[in-house]
C-alpha positions in Angstrom: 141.6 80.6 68.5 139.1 80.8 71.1 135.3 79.6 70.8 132.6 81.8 71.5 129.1 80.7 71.9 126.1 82.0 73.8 125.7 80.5 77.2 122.6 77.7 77.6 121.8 75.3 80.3 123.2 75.5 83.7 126.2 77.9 82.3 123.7 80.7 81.7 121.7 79.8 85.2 124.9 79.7 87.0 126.4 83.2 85.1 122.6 84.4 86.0 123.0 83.6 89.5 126.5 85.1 89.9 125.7 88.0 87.6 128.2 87.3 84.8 127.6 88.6 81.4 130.8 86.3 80.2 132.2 83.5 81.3 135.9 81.8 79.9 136.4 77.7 80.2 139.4 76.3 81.3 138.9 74.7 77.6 139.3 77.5 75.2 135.5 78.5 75.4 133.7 82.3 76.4 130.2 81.8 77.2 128.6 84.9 76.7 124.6 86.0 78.1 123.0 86.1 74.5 121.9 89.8 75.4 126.1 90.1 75.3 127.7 88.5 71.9 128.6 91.5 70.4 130.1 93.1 73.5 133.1 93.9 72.1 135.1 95.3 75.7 133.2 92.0 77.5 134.9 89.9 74.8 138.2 91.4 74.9 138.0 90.9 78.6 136.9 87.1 78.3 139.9 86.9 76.1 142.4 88.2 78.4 141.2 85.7 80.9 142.3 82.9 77.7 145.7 85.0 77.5 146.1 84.5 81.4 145.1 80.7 81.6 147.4 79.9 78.3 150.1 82.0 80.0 150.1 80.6 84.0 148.3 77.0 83.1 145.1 75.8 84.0 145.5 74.4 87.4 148.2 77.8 88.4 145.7 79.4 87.2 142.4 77.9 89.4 144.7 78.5 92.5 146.1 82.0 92.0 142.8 83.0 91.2 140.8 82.0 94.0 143.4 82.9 96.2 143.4 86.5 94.8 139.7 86.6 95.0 139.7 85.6 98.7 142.9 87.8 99.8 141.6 91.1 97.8 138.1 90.2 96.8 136.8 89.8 92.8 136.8 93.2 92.0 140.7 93.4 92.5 141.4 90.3 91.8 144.1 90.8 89.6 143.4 88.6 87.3 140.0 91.0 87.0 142.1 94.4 86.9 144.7 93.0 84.2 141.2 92.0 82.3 139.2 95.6 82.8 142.4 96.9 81.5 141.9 94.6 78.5 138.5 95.6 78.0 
């Protein structure tokens, strides 16, 4: 089951500064912006990113994603797509 908690400290500074309503730990956590916790579509898509971490591993993860990121860019990442569609 994952843990949802409003973001605080340098986790809401750093999703402020990258402009992330939600945020999902490689540790079974969603940080959500506390203007955010009942976003119902931004949870389900914070939980998809859970679903894809538990499914590829943590570390398979971290690589596929930034490599995704860099080759298509974060909008279609598809880690991000397979999320939206989540949502």
């Amino acid at each position: 089951m994952a843990n949802i908690k409003p973001c605080s400290g340098l986790i809401k500074w750093y999703m402020g500064r990258m402009g992330f309503k939600g945020w999902t730990s490689f540790w079974n956590t969603i940080y959500l912006h506390p203007d955010h916790l009942d976003d119902k579509p931004l949870i389900r898509h914070e939980l998809k990113h859970l679903e894809q971490i538990e499914r590829d591993g943590r570390l398979k993860f971290a690589i596929k994603y930034l490599y995704y990121t860099v080759r298509y860019g974060y909008w279609d990442n598809p880690y991000e797509v397979e999320a939206r569609e989540a949502e």
